[in-house]
N, C-alpha and C positions, 0 to 999 in steps of 0.2 A: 640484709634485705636485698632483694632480685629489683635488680633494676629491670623498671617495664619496658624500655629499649630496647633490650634483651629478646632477640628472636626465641620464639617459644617452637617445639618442637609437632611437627605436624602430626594432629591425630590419627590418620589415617597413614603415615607408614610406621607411627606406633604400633597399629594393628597389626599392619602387615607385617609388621617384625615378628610381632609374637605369633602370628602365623605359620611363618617359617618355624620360630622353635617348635611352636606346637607341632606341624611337620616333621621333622627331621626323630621329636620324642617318641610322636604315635608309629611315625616309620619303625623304629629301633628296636620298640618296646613289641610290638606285633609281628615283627621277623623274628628275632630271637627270642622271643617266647614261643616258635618253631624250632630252632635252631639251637637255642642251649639243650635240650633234651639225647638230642643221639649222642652230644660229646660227654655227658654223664654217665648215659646207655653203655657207650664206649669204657668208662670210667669206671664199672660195673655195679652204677645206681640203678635198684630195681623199681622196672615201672611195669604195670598191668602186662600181659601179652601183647593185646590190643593197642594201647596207645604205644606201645613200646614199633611196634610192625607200621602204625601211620606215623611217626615219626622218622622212621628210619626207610621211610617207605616212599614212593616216585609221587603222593598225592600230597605232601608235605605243604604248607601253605606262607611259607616264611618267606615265599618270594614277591608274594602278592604286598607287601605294606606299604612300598610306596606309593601301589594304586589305590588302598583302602584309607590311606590317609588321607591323598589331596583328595580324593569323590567325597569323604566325611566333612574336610575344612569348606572345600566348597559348597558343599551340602546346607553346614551350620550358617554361614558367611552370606549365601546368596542365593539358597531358594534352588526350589528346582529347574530358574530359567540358566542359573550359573553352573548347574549338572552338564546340562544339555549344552551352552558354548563349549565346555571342556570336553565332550562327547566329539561337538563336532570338529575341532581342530584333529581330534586324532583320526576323521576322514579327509582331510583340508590336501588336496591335490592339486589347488591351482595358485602354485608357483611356478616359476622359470624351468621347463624340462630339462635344459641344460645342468640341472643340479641332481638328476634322477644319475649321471653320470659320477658322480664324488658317492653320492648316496649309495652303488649297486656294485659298482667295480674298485674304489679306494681301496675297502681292504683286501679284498681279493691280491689286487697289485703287488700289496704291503706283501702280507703273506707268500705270498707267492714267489716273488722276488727275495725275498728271506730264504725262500727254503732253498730256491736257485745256487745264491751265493755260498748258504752251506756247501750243497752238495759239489760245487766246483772245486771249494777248498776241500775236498776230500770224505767230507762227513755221508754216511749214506742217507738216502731218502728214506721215507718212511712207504708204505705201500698206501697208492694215493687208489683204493680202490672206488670211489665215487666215480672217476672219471669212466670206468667199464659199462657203468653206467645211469648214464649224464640223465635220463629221467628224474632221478632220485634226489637232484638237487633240487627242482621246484617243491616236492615232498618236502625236503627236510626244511628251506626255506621258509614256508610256512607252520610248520610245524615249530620251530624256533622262535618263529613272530608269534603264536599265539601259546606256546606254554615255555619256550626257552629264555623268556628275562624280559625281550623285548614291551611286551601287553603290560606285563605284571611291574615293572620299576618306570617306563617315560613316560605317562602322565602323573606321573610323581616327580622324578627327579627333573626332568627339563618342562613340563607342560604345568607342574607347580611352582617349585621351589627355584628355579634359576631365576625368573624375572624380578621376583623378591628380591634374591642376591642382588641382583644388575643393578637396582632400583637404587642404589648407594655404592656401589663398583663399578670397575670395568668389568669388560668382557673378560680379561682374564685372569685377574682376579677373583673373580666372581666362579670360571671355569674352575680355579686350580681349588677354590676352599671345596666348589663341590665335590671337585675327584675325589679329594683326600675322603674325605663324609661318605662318599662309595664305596670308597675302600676299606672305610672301617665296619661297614655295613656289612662287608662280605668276611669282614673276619673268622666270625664262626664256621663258614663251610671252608677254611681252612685248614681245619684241622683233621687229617686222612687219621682213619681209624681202623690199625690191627691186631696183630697177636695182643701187642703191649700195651694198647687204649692211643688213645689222640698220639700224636707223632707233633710235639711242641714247636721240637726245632723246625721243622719243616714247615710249622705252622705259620712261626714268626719269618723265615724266609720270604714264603711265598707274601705275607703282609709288605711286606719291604720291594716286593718286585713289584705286587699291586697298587703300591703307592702312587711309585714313577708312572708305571702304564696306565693306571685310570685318571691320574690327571692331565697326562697327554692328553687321551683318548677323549678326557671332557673336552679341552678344547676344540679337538675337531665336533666334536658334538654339538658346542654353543655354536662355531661357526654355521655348521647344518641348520639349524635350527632358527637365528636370526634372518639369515640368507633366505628362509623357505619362507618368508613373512611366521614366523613363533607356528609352523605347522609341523603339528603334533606325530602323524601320519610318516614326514621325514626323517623324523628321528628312530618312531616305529622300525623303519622300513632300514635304516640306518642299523640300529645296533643288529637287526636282524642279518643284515650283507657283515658285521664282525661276527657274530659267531658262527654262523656257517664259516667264513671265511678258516676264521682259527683251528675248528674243532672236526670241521666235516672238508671241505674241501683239500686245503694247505694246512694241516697238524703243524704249527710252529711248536707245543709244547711238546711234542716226540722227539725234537730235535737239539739238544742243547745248545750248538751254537747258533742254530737259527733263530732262537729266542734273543741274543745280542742281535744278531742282525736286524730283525724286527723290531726292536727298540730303539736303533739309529733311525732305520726306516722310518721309523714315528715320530720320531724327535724332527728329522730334516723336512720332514712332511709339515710338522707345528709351526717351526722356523719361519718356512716359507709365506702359510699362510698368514705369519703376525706379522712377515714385512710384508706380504702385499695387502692384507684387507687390514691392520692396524690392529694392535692389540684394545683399545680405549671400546672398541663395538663389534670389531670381528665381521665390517659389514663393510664395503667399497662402493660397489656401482649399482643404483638402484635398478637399473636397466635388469640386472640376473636376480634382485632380492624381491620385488612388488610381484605383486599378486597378477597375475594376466587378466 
């Protein structure tokens, strides 16, 4: 017999619990039910012409889940005035401009200084032809914020599911279970597909490098993200400055040794910020985090 002493457990981050799973399920279940189909394609599983060509095709929509999950949980949960807050944190601009600084140039830095070090130790650069010309970056800039990962997964993974986590963790705790959850997310576009169908081992490599780096890279994300008062818009704008950084401006993944260097680079970068802003909130001096 429960003794009535016995603190009973709060209804309400009951929900929120099953929130989160319910999250992370509909995330999972609605990616890769884009996303298992080419590596069967790959496999030489026959599917229609048609679905076989959107599938395998740039209109693919398995990236969109973690935004179709949290608008749906939020949707069910709280009405369409709780659509609209989650709307507008992803315009929410007024934070500390002093943080548009970590937000626009961090990775560039990273990157950048990665590919540096490579190339003094001897490795050669890759042909950095964006810089010929430097128009192209506002282009692809946004081009990457509204179809490159950024639109389609941060109101899902930071603008839904992190404050759940925090809500019973630290800050990094709460960063590193997500990274990992990202990373498993992305397994499926893992697997590069040739002559010989999926390419396994390469599969499970790149899982193992993805591991380390996106729970880094959470980290700096929950820092971003608590610091901007939970605006949505920062992290946007955030993962948007990594993959331009990565893919278009500084190729770190051209370069093999630059990819170790990039990984220090992120580690001494994570280091830094858990001794100075505290690993327990990720958050220091209200003066740079409140709202103006």
């Amino acid at each position: 017999m429960n003794s009535p002493n016995i603190d009973r457990a709060n209804p309400v981050q009951i929900s929120e619990k099953r929130n989160l799973y319910l999250f992370f399920i509909i995330t999972f279940l609605f990616s890769w039910f884009f996303w298992i189909p080419p590596i069967l394609i790959g496999q030489g599983v026959g599917f229609p012409t048609i679905l076989a060509d959107f599938f395998r095709g740039p209109f693919n929509l398995g990236a969109w889940g973690p935004f179709v999950a949290a608008f749906l949980l939020t949707y069910y949960n709280n009405g369409k005035d709780g659509v609209i807050q989650l709307l507008k944190r992803g315009v929410d601009y007024k934070f500390h401009k002093i943080w548009y600084l970590p937000i626009l140039l961090l990775m560039p830095f990273i990157t950048g200084a990665a590919l540096l070090i490579a190339s003094v130790l001897g490795d050669p650069l890759p042909i950095l032809s964006i810089f010929y010309e430097p128009w192209l970056i506002f282009f692809w800039f946004f081009y990457l914020l509204l179809l490159g990962g950024p639109l389609q997964e941060e109101f899902g993974w930071r603008g839904y599911a992190l404050d759940r986590l925090q809500s019973s963790r630290s800050a990094l705790s709460s960063s590193i279970i997500l990274g990992v959850v990202w990373a498993v997310w992305h397994f499926p576009l893992n697997f590069g597909t040739g002559a010989a169908g999926p390419q396994y081992g390469m599969a499970i490599s790149l899982f193992i490098g993805a591991l380390i780096t996106m729970s880094l890279m959470s980290i700096l994300f929950t820092w971003i993200y608590y610091n901007t008062g939970r605006s949505i818009l920062a992290v946007l704008l955030f993962h948007a400055s990594l993959n331009l950084s990565t893919f278009i401006l500084f190729p770190v993944f051209e370069v093999q040794s630059a990819l170790l260097f990039y990984l220090i680079l992120m580690l001494v970068t994570v280091v830094m910020v858990l001794i100075i802003w505290g690993r327990k909130t990720l958050m220091k001096d209200k003066k740079f985090r409140v709202k103006e």
